[in-house]
C-alpha positions in Angstrom: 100.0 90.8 111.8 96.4 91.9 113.0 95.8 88.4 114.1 98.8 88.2 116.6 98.2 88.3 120.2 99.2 91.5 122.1 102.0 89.2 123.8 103.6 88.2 120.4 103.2 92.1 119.3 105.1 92.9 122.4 107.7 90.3 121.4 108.2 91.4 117.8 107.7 95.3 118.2 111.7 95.5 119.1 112.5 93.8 116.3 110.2 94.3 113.7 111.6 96.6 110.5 109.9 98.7 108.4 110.6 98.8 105.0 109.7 100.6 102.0 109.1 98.1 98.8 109.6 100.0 95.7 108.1 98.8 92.4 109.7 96.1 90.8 112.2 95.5 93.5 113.3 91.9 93.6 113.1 90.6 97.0 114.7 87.5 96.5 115.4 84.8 93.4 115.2 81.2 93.2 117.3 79.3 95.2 117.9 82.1 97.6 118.4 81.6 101.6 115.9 84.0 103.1 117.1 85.9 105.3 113.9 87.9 106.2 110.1 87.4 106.4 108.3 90.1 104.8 104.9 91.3 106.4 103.4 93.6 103.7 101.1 96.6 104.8 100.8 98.3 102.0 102.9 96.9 99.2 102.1 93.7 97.1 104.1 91.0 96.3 104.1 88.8 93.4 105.4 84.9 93.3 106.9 83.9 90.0 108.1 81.1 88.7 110.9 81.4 86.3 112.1 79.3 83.6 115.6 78.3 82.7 115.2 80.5 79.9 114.2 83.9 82.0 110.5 83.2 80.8 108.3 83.4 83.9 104.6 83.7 85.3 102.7 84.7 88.3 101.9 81.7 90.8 100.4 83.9 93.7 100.3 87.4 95.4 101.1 88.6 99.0 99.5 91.6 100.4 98.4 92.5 103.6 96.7 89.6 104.0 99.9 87.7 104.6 103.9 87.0 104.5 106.4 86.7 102.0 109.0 83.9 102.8 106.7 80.8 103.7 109.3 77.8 102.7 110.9 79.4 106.0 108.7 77.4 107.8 107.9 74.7 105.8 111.4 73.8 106.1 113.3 74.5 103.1 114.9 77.9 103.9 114.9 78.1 100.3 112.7 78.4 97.6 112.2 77.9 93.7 110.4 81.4 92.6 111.4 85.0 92.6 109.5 87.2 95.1 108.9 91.0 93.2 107.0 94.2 94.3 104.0 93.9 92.0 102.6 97.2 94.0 105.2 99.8 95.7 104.6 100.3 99.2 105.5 99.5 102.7 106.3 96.2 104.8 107.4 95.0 108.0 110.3 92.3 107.7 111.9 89.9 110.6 114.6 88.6 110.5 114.5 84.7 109.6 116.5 82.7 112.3 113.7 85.0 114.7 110.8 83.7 112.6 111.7 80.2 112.8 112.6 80.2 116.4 108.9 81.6 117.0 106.9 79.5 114.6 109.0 76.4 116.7 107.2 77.5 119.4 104.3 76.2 118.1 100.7 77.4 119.6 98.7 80.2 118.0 101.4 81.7 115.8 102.3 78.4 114.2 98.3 77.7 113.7 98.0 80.9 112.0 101.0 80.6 109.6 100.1 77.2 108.8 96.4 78.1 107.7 97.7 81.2 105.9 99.9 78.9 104.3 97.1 76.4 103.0 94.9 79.6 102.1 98.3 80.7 99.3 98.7 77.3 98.3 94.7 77.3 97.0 95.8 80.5 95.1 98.6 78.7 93.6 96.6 75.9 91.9 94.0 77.7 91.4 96.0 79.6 89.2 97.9 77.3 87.6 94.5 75.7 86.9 93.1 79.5 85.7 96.1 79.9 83.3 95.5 76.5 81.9 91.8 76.4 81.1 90.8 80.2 80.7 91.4 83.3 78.7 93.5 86.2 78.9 90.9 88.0 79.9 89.8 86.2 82.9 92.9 85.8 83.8 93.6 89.7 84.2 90.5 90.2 85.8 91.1 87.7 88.3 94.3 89.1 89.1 93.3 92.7 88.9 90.6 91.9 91.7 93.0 89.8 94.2 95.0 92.9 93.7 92.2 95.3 94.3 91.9 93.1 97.7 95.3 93.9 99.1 95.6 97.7 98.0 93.9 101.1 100.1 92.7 102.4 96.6 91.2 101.3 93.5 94.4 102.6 91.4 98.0 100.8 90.8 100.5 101.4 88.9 101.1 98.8 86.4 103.0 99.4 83.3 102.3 97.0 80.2 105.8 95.2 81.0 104.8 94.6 84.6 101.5 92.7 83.6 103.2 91.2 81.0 105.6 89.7 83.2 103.0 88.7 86.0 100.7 86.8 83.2 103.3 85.4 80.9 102.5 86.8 77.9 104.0 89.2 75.0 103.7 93.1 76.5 101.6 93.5 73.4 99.0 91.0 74.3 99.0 92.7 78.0 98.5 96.2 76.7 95.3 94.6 74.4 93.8 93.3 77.6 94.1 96.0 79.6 92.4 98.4 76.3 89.6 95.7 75.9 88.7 96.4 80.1 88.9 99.8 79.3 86.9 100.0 76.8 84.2 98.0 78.4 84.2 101.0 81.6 85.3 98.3 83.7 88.7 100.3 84.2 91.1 103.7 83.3 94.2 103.2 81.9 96.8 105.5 80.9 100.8 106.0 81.5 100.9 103.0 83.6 98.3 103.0 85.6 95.2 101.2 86.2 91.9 102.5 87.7 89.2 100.3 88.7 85.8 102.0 88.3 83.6 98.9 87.8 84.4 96.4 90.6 81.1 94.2 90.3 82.0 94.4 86.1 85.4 92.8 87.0 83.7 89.6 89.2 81.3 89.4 86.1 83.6 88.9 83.6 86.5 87.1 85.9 86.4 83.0 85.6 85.6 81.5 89.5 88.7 81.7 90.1 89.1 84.3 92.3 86.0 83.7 94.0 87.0 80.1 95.0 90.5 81.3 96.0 88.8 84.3 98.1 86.4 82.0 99.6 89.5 79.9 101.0 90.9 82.9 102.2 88.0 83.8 104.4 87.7 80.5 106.0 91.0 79.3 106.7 92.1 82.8 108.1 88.6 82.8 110.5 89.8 79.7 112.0 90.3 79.3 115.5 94.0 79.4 116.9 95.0 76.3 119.2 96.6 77.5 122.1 
């Protein structure tokens, strides 16, 4: 939202709506019509995809880096994950048939969508790709620094369920990974939540994952806008 122009802030400022995203709320489920686009500010969002039988796993996150409801304009008005709060906190929303009559518009708004767009759909191979070819641990690492990104502090709260649910895995395995990165100072961890106190320990000991998927990030959202 940083990157709008002061005429399209002046557009939306009416009808913009702030929102407060508690944890674990379920913003919408597979197969849903959206009827909002969700700007976070201080909140995360976590994309899963679910299985037939309720299994899921995290595909990508949405922080203030981005929006929540991007088949909106890709032309489905639907989509095939669950949207959660993987972070409590606040959000602007707007309301879909708006959204899609401005990104029609084309121009700068439409450039920007489309390269944020591109930027989350890196993250999503990259972490199917992660899941597939590295372990647990570099998994959680990964995702506790893309988290880190999109967050004011260096705590969360993230109960052993929660991670669980985000990496696909048995809440025991989650809690284990979580002890084994606090036990190496990389993190605190106690009653649910998580405390990063070694950042640069974190990059060490992550796969290049999240470096390649941050890297993306940077350069597709420093792009020039077309007029």
């Amino acid at each position: 939202m940083a990157s709008l122009s002061p005429d399209q802030w002046e557009r939306w400022r009416p009808v913009l709506e702030y929102v407060d995203l508690p944890l674990a709320r379920i913003i919408y489920e597979p197969g849903a019509v959206l009827s909002y686009v969700y700007f976070p500010t201080t909140a995360i969002v976590s994309l899963l995809y679910v299985m037939q039988n309720g299994e899921s796993a995290e595909i990508a996150i949405v922080g203030n880096d981005g929006v929540v409801g991007i088949s909106l304009f890709m032309g489905g008005g639907s989509t095939s994950s669950r949207a959660i709060v993987q972070s409590a906190g606040g959000a602007y929303r707007l309301s879909a048939e708006l959204a899609q009559r401005e990104f029609n518009v084309g121009g700068p708004l439409m450039h920007l969508l489309l390269h944020y767009t591109q930027a989350l759909m890196t993250q999503m191979v990259q972490t199917a790709a992660c899941n597939k070819h590295h372990s647990l641990d570099q998994q959680l690492c990964r995702w506790l620094l893309l988290s880190l990104d999109r967050l004011e502090s260096n705590e969360m709260l993230m109960t052993p369920a929660l991670i669980a649910h985000m990496l696909g895995v048995p809440k025991t395995v989650a809690t284990e990974g979580a002890l084994k990165l606090r036990d190496a100072h990389l993190i605190e961890y106690e009653n649910g939540c998580i405390r990063v106190i070694d950042r640069k320990g974190l990059e060490r000991r992550s796969c290049e994952c999240y470096a390649v998927v941050q890297k993306e990030y940077d350069r597709l959202l420093a792009l020039p806008l077309a007029a």
